[in-house]
C-alpha positions as CSV (number, residue, x, y, z in Angstrom):
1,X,169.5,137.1,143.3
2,X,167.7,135.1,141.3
3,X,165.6,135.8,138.4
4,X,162.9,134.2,136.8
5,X,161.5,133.8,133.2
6,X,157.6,132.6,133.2
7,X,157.9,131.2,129.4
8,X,154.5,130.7,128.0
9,X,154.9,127.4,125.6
10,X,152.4,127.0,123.6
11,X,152.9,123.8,121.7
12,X,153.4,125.6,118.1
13,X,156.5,125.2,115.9
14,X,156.9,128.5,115.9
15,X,156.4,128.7,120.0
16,X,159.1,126.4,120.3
17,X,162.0,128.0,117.8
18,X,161.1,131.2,120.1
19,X,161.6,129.2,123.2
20,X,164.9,127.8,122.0
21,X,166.0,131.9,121.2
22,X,165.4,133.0,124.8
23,X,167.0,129.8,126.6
24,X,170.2,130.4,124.0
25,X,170.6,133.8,124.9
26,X,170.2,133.7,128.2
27,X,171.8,130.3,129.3
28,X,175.3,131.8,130.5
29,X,173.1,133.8,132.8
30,X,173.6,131.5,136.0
31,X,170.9,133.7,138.0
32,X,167.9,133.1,135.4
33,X,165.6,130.4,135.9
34,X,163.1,129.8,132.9
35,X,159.2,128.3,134.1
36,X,157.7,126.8,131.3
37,X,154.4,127.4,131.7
38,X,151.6,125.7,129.2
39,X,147.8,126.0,129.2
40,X,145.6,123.2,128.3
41,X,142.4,124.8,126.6
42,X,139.5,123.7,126.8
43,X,138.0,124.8,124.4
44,X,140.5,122.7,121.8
45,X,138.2,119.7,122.1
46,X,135.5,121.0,120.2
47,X,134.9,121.2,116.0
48,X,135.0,124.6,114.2
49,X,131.3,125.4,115.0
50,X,130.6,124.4,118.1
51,X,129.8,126.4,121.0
52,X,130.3,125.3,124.6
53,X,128.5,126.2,127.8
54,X,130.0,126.1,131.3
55,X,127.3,123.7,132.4
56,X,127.6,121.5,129.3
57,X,130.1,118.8,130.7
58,X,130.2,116.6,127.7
59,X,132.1,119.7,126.1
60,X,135.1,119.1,128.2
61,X,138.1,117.1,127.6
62,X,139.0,114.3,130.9
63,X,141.5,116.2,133.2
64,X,144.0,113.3,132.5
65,X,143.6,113.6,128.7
66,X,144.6,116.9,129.4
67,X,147.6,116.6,131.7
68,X,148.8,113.7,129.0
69,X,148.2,116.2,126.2
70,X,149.8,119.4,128.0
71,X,152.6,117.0,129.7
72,X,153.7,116.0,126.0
73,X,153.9,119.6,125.0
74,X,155.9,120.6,128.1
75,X,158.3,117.4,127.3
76,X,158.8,118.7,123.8
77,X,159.3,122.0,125.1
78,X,161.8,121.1,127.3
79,X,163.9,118.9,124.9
80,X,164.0,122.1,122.0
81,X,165.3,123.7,125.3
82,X,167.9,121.8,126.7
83,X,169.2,121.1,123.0
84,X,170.5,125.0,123.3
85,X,173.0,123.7,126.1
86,X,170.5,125.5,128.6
87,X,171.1,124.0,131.9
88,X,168.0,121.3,133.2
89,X,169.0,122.3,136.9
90,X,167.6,125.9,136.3
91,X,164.2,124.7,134.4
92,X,160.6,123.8,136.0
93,X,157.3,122.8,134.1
94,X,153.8,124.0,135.3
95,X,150.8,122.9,133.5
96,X,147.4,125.0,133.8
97,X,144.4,122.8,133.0
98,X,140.7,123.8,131.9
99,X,142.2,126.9,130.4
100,X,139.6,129.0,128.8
101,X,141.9,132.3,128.6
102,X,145.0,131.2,128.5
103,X,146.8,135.4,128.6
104,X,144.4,135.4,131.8
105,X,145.6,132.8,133.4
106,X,149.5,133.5,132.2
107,X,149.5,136.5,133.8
108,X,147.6,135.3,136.8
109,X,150.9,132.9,137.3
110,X,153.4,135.5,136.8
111,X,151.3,137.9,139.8
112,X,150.6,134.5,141.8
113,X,154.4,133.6,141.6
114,X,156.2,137.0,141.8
115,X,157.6,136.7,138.6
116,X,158.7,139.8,137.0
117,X,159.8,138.5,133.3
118,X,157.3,136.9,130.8
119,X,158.2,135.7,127.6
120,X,155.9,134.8,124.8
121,X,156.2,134.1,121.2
122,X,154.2,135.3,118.2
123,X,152.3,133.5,116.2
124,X,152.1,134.3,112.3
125,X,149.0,136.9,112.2
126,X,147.5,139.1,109.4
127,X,147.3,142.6,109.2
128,X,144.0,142.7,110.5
129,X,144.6,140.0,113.5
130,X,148.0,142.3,113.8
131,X,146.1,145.7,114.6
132,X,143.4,143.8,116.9
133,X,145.6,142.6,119.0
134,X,143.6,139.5,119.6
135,X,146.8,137.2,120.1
136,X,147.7,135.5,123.3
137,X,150.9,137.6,123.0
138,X,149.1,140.7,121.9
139,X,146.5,140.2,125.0
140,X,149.6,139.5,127.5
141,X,151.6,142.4,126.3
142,X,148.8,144.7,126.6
143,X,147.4,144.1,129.9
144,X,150.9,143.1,132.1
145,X,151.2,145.3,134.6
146,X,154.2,146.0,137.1
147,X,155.8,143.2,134.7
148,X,158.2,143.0,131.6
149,X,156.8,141.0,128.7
150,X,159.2,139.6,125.9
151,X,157.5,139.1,122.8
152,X,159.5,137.3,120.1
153,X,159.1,137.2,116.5
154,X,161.0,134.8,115.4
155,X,163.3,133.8,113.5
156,X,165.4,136.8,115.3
157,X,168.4,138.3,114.4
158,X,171.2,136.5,116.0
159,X,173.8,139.5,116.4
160,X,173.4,139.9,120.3
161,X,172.9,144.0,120.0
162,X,170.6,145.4,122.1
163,X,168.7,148.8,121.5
164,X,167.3,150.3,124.8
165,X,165.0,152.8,123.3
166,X,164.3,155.9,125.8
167,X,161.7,158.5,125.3
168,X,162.0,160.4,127.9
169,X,163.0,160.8,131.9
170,X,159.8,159.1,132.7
171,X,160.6,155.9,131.3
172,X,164.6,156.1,131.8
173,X,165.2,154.9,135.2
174,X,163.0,151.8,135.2
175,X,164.8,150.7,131.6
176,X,167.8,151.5,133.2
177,X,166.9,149.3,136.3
178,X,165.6,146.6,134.1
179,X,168.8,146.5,131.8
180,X,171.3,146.4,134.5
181,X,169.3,143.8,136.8
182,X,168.2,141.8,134.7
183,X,170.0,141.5,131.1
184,X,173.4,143.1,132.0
185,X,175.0,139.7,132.8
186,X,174.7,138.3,129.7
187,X,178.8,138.7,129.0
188,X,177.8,138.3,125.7
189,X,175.6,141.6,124.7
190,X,176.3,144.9,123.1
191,X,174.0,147.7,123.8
192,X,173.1,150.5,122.5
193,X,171.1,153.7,124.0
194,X,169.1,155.1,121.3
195,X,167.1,158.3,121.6
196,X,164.8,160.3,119.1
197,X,164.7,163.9,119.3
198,X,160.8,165.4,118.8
199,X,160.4,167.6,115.8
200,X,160.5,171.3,116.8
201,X,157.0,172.2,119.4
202,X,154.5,174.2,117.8
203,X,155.5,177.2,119.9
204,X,158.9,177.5,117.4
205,X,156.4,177.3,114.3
206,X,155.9,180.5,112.3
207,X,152.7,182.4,113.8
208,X,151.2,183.8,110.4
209,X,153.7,186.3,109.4
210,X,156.5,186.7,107.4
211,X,159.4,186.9,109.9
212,X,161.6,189.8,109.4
213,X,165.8,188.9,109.6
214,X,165.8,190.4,113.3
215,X,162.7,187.8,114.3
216,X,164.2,184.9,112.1
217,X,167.0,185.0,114.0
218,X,165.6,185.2,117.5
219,X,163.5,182.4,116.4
220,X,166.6,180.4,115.0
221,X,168.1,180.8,118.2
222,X,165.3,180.0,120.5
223,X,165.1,176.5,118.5
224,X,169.0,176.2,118.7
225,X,168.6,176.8,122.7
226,X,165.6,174.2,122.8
227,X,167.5,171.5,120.9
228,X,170.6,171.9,123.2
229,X,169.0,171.8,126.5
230,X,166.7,168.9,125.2
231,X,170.1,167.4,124.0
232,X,171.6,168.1,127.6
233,X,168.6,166.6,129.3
234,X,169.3,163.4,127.6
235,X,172.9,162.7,127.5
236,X,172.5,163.1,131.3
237,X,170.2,160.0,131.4
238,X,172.6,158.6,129.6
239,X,175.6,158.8,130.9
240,X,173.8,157.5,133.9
241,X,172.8,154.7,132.7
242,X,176.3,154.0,131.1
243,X,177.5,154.1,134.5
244,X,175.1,151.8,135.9
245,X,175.8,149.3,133.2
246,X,179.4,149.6,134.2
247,X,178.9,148.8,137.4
248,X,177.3,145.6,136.9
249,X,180.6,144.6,134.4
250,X,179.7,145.7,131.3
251,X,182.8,146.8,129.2
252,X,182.6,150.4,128.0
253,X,183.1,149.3,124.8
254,X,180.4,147.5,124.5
255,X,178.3,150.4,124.9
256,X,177.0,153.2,122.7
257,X,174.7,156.0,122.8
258,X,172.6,158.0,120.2
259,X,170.4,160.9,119.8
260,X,169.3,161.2,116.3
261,X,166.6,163.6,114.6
262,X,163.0,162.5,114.3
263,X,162.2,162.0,110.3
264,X,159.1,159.6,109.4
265,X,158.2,159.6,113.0
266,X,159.3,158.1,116.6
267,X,157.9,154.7,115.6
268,X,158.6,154.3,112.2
269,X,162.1,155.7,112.8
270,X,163.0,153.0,115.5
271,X,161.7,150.1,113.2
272,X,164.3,151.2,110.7
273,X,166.8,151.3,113.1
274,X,166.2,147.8,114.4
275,X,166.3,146.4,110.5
276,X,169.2,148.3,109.6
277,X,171.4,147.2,112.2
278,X,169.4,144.0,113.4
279,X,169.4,144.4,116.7
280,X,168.4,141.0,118.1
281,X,166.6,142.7,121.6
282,X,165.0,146.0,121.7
283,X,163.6,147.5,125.1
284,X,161.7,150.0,125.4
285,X,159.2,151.7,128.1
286,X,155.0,150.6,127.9
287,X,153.0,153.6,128.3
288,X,150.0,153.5,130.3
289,X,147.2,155.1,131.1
290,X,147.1,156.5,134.4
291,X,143.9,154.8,135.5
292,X,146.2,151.6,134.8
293,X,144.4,150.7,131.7
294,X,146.0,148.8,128.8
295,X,149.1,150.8,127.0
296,X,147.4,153.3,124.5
297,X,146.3,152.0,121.2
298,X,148.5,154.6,119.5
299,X,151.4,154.3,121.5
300,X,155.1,154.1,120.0
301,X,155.2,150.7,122.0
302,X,152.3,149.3,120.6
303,X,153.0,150.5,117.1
304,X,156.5,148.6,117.4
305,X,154.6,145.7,118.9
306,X,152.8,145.7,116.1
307,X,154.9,145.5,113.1
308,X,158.4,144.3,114.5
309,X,160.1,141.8,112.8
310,X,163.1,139.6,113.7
311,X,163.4,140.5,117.3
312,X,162.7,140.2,121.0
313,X,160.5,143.0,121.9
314,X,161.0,144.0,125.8
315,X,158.3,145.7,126.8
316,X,159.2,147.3,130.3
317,X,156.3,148.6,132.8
318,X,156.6,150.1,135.8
């Protein structure tokens, strides 16, 4: 089966060095086909200042200044592409014209074209533009849905590990899915399941008293039973997922799996992780709200969207 990438190019240095990571990484994969896809804005023709109107025509740049302009950018795209040994039988070019939201209309291509993979690069952003989320990537990640979005901050680690972050059951069988579909193939990937443990639930916490030695240890061994069945719980999704790895030809040795204890914080903790042992992909599952609004604000996905570095961020709805 085969299995698309709608790569949004941009035109930006930047957008191009991230577009030469993906077709690297993936260009052994025989079944993945990369779309570049660029928007022509509009809105580029004006001067800082300006404001245009949809009725005011003399705002808009000719349609074939545009498809010139957005024709060059897919040409350069395509040469930073091919330069990574990434096959020109498995690449097409669409160009979107009169773009005035160009995540809109990127996402509006992947739904149109039944593409489940988007891949977007990140701009350099301050802290403040960082925490808005204003960015085309920020804006694409936030509202995908029923899609994968790979943002990449490049430059990215080039050590072909791969963290598959799981929180819980509710996000393990769709990462699992994902993994073994769609990046499994790569012959060239080491992956690694990583899971955090929650600190200890309120109900464990002392309740206002000084615990006598018979209460400490029924509490010490209420925790103990909590943290073993939790423990349990999650080396069962595990080994599952091992197993469906397996099945699609990845070597057991190639696989790892982790549970460590929560200490600054699920987040935080997974960051570290990611620079200490540069993992060059990280998936992990995109909360959502159940009405199918963007992913919350205060999310562990969005903080890592936030403030990784140095990586492909897979962000994996379902």
């Amino acid at each position: 089966m085969e299995k698309k990438i709608l790569f949004a190019v941009d035109g930006s240095e930047k957008g191009f060095k991230a577009l030469s990571i993906v077709g690297d990484l993936v260009k052994d994969q025989s079944d993945v086909r990369l779309i570049l896809f660029h928007c022509v804005q509009q809105l580029a023709g004006l001067s800082p200042g300006e404001v245009c109107t949809d009725v005011d025509e003399s705002c808009k740049l000719p349609y074939a200044t545009q498809e010139k302009v957005g024709n060059a950018v897919l040409d350069e795209a395509k040469r930073h592409l091919f330069a990574t040994g990434f096959p020109k039988e498995r690449v097409e070019t669409k160009l979107k014209i009169n773009s005035t939201d160009p995540a809109g209309d990127i996402l509006a291509e992947a739904n149109e074209a039944n593409i489940e993979t988007i891949a977007v690069g990140r701009r350099g952003r301050s802290q403040l533009e960082t925490l808005l989320i204003g960015s085309v990537s920020g804006k694409v990640a936030q509202y995908a849905q029923h899609r994968t979005v790979w943002v990449v901050d490049t430059p990215v680690h080039a050590s072909r590990k791969v963290m598959i972050a799981m929180e819980g059951a509710s996000d393990a069988d769709e990462l699992t899915r994902y993994t073994s579909e769609f990046v499994a193939s790569n012959p060239n990937l080491k992956f690694t399941f990583v899971h955090l443990m929650p600190p200890v639930p309120p109900t464990f916490w002392d309740d206002g008293h000084i615990l006598g030695s018979a209460e400490q240890k029924d509490r010490e061994s209420r925790i103990e039973k909590w943290r073993r069945e939790w423990k349990e719980r999650v080396d069962g999704l595990m080994a599952q997922a091992r197993n469906k790895l397996v099945s699609k030809g990845v070597s057991e040795s190639n696989i790892e799996t982790f549970i460590l204890p929560t200490k600054q914080g699920v987040a935080r903790d997974l960051l570290n992780e990611i620079d200490e042992h540069e993992f060059q992909m990280v998936l992990m599952g995109k909360k959502s709200l159940r009405e199918r609004k963007p992913f919350l604000m205060g999310s562990h996905a969005n903080k890592i969207l936030q403030n990784i570095k140095g990586a492909i961020l897979c962000l994996v709805d379902n």
